[in-house]
N, C-alpha and C positions, 0 to 999 in steps of 0.2 A: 504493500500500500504506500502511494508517496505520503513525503512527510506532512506537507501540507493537508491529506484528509485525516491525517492522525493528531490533528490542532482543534480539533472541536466544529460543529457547524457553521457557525456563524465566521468563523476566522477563516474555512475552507469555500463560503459563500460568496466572501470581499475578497479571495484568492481568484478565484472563480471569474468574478465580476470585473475584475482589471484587467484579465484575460481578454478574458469576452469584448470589453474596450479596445482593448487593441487589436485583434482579431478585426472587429469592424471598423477603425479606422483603416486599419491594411488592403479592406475590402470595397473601402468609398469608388472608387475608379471600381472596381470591377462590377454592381450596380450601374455606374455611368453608363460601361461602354455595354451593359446589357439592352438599359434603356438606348442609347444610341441604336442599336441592332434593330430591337423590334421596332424603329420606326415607320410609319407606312408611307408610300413612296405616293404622291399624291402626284398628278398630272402637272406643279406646279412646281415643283422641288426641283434643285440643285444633286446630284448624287456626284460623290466622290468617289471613286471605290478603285483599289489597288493592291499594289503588295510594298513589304518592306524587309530586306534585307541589310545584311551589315555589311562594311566594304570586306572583309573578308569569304563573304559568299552566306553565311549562318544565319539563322533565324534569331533576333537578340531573347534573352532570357527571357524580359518582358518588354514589348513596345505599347506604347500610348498615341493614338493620330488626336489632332484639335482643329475643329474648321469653326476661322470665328467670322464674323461679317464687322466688318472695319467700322461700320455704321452703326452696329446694333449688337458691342460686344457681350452683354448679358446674354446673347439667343445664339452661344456659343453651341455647336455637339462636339463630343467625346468619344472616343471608341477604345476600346483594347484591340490589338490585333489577336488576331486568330493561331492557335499553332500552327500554322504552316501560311505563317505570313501576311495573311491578306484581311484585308479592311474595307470596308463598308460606311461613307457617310452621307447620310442625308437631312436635309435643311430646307423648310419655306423660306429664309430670309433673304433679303435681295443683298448682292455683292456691292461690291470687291470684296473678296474673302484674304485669309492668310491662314495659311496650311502649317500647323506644330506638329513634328513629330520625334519623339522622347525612346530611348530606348535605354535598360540597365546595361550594364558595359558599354556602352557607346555615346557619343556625343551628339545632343540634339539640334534643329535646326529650327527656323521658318522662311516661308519663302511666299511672294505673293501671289493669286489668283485671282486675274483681271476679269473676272465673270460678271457679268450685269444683266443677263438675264438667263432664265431656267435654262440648264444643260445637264450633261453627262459626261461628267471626263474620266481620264484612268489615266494613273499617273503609278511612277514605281520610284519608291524613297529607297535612299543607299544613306546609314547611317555611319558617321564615319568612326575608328578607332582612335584612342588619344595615340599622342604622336610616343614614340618609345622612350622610354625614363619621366612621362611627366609622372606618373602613379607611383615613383621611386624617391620622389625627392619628400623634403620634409611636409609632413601632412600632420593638416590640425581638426580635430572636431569640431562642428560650432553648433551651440541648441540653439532650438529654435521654439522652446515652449514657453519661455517670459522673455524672447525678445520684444517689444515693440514696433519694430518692423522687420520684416523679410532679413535676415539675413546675406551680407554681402560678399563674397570672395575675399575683399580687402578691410571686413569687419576685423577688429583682435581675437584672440582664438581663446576658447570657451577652455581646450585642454590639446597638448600637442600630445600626437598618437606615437608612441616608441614604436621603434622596430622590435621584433620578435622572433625577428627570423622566418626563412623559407616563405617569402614576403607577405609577411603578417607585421603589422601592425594595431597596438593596443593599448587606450588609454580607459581610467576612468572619469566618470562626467555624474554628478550630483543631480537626480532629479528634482522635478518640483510637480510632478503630476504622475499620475497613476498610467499615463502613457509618455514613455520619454521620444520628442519627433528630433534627429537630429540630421546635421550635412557634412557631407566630408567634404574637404576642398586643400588642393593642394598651396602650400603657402607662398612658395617660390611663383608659379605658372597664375596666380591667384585665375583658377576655373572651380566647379564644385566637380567634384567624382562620384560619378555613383556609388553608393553603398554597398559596394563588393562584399558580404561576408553577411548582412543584416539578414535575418528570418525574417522581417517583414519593411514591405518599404507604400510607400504612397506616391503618386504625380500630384506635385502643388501646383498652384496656380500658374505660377512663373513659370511652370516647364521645369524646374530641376527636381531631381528624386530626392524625396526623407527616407533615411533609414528610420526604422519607430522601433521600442523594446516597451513590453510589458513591465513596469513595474510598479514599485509605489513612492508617494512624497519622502524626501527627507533621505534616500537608498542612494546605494550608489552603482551604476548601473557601467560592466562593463561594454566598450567600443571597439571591434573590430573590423578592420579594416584589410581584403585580402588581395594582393596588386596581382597575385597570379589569374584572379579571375578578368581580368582586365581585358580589352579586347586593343591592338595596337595598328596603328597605320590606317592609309584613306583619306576619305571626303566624304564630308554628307552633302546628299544632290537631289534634285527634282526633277526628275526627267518625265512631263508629259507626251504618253503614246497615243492617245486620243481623243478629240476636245475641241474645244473652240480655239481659231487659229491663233485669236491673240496671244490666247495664254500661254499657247505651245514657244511666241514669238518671244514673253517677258520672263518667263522660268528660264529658258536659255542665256540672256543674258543676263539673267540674277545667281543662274548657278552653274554653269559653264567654268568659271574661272575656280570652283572647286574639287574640278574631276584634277586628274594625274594628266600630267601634260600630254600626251600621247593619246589618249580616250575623248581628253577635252577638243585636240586638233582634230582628232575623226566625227565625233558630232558635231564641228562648227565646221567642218567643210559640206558636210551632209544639210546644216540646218539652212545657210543661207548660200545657193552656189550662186555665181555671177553677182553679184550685190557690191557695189559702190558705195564703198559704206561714207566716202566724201560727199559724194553725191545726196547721200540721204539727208546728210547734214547739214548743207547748207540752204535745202530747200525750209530750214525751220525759219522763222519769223525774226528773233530775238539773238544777239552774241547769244546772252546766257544763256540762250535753250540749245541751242547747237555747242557750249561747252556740256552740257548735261549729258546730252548723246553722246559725245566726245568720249565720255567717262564712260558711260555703259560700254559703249564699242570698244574699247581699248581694255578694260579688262572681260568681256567675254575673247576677245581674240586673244588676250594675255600672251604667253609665248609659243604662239600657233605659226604664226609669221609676224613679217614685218610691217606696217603701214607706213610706211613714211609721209604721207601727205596728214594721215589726222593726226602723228605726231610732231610735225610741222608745222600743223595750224595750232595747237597750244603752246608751241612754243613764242609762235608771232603775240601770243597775247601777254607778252611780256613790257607793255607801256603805266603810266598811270592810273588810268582812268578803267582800263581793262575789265570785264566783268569777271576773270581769273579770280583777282582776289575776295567775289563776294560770296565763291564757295565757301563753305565752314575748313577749318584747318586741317582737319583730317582729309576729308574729299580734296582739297585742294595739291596739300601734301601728294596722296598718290596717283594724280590726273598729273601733273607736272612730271613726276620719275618715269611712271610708265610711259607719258610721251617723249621723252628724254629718251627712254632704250626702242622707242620706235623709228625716232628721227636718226638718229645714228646709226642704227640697225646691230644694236648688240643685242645678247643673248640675256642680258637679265640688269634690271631695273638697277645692281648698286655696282658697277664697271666704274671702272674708274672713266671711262671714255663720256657713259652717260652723265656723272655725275659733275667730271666736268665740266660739259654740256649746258648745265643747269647753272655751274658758277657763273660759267661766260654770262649766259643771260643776264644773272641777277646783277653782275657787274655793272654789267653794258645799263639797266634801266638806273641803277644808283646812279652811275655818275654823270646819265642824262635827265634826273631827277629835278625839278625849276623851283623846290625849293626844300625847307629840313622835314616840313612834315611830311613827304610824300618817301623821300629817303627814311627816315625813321621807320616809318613805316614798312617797307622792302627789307630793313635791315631787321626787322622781328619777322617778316613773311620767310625770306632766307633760312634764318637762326629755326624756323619750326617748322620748314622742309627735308631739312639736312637732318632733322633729330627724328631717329634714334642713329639714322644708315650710317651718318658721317658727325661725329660727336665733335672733331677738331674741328671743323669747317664751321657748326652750328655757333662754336667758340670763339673764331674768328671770327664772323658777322657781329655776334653779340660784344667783338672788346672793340668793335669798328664805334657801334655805337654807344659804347661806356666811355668811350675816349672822346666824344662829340658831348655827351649830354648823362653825366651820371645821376643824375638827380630827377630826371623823366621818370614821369609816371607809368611809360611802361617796360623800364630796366629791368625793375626786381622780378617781375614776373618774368621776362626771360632768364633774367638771372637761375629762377629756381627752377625754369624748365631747361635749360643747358649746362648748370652746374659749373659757368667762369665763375671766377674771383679774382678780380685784378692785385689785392696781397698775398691770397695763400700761389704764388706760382713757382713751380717746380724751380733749384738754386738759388732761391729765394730762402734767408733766415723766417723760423717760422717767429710769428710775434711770442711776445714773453707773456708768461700768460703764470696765476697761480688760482686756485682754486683747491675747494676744500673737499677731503677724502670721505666719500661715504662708507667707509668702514671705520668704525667706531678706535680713536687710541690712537691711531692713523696720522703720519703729519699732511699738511696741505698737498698736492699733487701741483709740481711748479715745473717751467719749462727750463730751471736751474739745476734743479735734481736730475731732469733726463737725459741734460747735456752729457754724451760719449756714451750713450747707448741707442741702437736701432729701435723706435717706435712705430707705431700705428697709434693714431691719435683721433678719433670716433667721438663726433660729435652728435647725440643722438636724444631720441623723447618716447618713452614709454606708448606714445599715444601716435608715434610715428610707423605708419607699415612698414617704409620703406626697410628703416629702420631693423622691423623687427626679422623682416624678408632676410637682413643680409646675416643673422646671426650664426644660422648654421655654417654658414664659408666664417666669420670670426672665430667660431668654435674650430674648425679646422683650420686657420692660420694659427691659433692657439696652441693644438697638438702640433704640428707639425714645426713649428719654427719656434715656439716657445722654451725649448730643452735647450737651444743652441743660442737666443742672445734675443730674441724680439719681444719686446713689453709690447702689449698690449693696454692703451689706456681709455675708457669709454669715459666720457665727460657728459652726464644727463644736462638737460635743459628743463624737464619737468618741475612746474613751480614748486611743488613741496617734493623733499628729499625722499619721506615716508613712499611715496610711490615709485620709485624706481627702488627702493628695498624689498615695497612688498612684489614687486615683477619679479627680481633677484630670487626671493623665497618661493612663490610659486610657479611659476614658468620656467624661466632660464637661470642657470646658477651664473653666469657670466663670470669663469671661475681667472677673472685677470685685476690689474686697478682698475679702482672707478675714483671717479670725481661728482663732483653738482655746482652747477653754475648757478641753477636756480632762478634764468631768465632766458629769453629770447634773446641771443648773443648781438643782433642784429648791430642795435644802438647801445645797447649799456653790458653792464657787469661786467666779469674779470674776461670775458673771449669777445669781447667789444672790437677788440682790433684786428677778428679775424674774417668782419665782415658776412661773416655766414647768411650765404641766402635761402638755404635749402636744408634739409634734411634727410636721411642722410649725408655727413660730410666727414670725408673721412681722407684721414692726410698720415702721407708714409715719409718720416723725419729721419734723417743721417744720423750717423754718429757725429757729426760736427756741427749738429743743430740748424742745419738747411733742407728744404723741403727736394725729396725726390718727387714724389705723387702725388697729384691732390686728384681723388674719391675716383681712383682704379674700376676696372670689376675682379672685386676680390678674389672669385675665383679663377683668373682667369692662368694661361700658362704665365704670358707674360708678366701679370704680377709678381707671380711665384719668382719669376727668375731677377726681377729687379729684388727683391728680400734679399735671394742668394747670396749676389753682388755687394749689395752690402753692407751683411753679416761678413765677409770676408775680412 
């Protein structure tokens, strides 16, 4: 008999019943996608109906499809796919729709469906596998039963999950309800992971999967997490096989640029033959609406061929007034690269040939600029094309315009998104700096005591991701180079000292010095003069107290080998 019916009735009753709780929340979606099924197909309705597979060829563990109507998303339907793949959705609501679909081991999508009046399409979703080692890196729990809101990738983490070997991972997590709903997400890649290892999971709102555990208030409930079940490699895609034409026309260029180069080039020479796709473009109205098409075309042709003419025509949009820049920064960022490795005709957006390409330009409109605001402007357009592909490039534009105007209001905001500092620069003695030791008995942490030893000097805030992102590579610069001569010094920025002790004590032992500044270093306290505009900032000091690196990526080889050098 379990132990639980040998507790008495009423103990095995509220045992019983919490079960039973979670049970049917695990079960909410599978309700849904029953109702979804039995709906009856009225002479008036939309039907979806397909299959879904994973880019490895498998059927996923569990998939979820969502067909919501953009206009009227409460008259959302739901489905579970079926074992052997295939789905069924049907809808009176009028379109445009947007098609979710979720799978456990696999990464979910949506993609849109231009339908506006009753049809029948069939469509076949390919979910893609995460890319290899992201399910390996450091991974944290996060609950989500007295958040406030949704939990976010780049939320702080509830509890980080140990390795345990033969890739498992496992932490525990404190409930507060008789069903504990939680997310796994990796910290480094911040994506959420499906619940690899959970007995029971749910499709939230958002599209990401809850792991959920039966327990009770006040318990503490173990979390495991298993990366072997994981599914690796791919793209998730929407390939309409029959349908209304448009839609077949906007799925291709919404997900064409997701298949594997080679699959992608054989349905884009299939979908559109002969097609001028210059031609299409300039019969639009408006610059802006012919750059929008620009964009779509150039990443469904992505590295299928070369266009040189629509990569040519964004590049002529490089004057003032240009409606280039009313894209948003993202969109604009990669309409610009990809037309960069069309017009050249190189093989992939970050060549050194394309990305020259893109300097010339931005040169050429700077120094034909008629006056500072128009330049200023170029020189933060610049600075936030080039980041992440070309970090020095993004640093140059950015000290072009610290060297015109450091006290612009929109400096610091580049600042913190390129990571210059015109004092902390490599050769450069680091500022003298003292501040006081968060370990109790401890003398102050001064840049006089570290003179004639190799440091790393981590500038950082309990409350900063990035921050807490780079701890696993500190923890491994730690092991690794700490035996042989490299202090490690983290200097907090959080207003009370109490909170980076209590981080210390429950999360990471951060087992090196610490210090606390106990302010925003920007304008005042004792790192005043180091100008910090960002968080993480992290600066690699000589033995003769001059700066090698300022905020590396840690893990990278190249770091490792400037340590080496010297530690020698």
């Amino acid at each position: 008999m379990p132990g639980w019916a040998r507790r008495g009735p009423l103990r095995s009753l509220k045992v019983m019943r919490v079960i039973y709780r979670g049970c049917v929340i695990a079960n909410l979606l599978g309700a849904a996608a029953g109702s979804a099924h039995s709906m009856q197909h009225t002479p008036d309705s939309t039907i979806i109906q397909g299959s879904v597979r994973g880019s490895d060829g498998r059927i996923p563990v569990r998939a979820d499809v969502e067909l919501r109507p953009l206009r009227a998303p409460a008259r959302a339907v739901r489905s579970r796919v079926n074992a052997d793949g295939t789905f069924r959705l049907a809808t009176t609501a009028a379109g445009p729709f947007r098609l979710r679909a979720a799978g456990v081991g696999y990464m979910g999508f949506e993609r849109a469906l231009p339908l506006d009046t009753p049809t029948t399409v069939r469509v076949e979703v390919t979910l893609a596998g995460f890319p290899k080692g992201l399910a390996k890196g450091p991974l944290i729990g996060v609950s989500t039963d007295d958040d406030a809101e949704k939990p976010r990738p780049d939320m702080p983490p509830a509890v980080i999950l140990g390795a345990r070997g033969n890739g498992r991972r496992s932490g525990v997590l404190r409930a507060k309800r008789d069903t504990l709903a939680y997310r796994i997400v990796d910290l480094t890649a911040r994506v959420f992971l499906p619940p690899a290892g959970a007995a029971a999971w749910r499709w939230a709102e958002d599209g990401e999967y809850e792991g959920l555990i039966a327990t009770k208030p006040g318990s503490d409930a173990q979390l495991v997490y298993d990366s072997t079940a994981m599914v690796f490699g791919g793209a998730s895609s929407l390939r309409v096989t029959d349908g209304h034409p448009a839609t077949a026309v906007v799925a291709q260029l919404d997900s064409l640029f997701s298949f594997a180069a080679q699959r992608r080039c054989l349905i884009a020479a299939q979908g559109m033959p002969g097609v001028d796709s210059l031609t299409i473009v300039q019969v639009l109205p408006t610059p802006a609406s012919q750059l929008l098409q620009v964009r779509r075309l150039l990443r469904a042709d992505a590295s299928c061929q070369t266009n040189h003419g629509l990569g040519q025509f964004v590049l002529d949009q490089f004057y003032a007034t240009s409606p280039l820049w009313d894209l948003d920064d993202v969109m604009r960022r990669r309409t610009i690269l990809i037309a960069a490795r069309h017009a050249t005709g190189e093989p992939a957006t970050n060549t050194l040939a394309a990305l020259r390409t893109v300097r010339e330009r931005f040169d050429a409109a700077i120094a034909a600029a008629p006056d500072t605001t128009v330049r200023f402007d170029l020189y933060v357009r610049a600075a936030e094309t080039f980041m992440p592909y070309d970090t020095l490039t993004a640093q140059a534009y950015t000290a072009r315009f610290v060297s015109e105007s450091y006290s612009h209001p929109r400096v610091l905001p580049l600042l913190r998104l390129t990571g210059y500092n015109r004092v902390l620069q490599p050769g450069r003695p680091v500022p003298e700096f003292r501040v006081s030791s968060l370990d109790a008995g401890k003398p102050d942490v001064t840049s006089a005591t570290l003179l004639g030893r190799v440091y790393l000097l981590d500038v950082w805030a309990t409350w900063c991701v990035d921050c807490i992102v780079e701890l696993p590579a500190m923890r491994a610069l730690h092991e690794r180079f700490g035996p042989r001569g490299l202090q490690l010094v983290s200097v907090s920025v959080d207003e009370e000292r109490a909170t980076a002790d209590r981080f210390r004590t429950a999360r990471e032992p951060m087992p090196w010095l610490h210090g606390w500044a106990g302010v925003w270093p920007e304008n005042e306290g004792p790192l005043a003069a180091f100008e910090v505009a960002r968080l993480p900032t992290t600066i690699l000091v000589g033995k003769d107290g001059r700066i090698i690196a300022l905020t590396p990526r840690l893990d990278s080889s190249a770091f490792a080998a400037l340590i080496e050098e010297a530690l020698r």
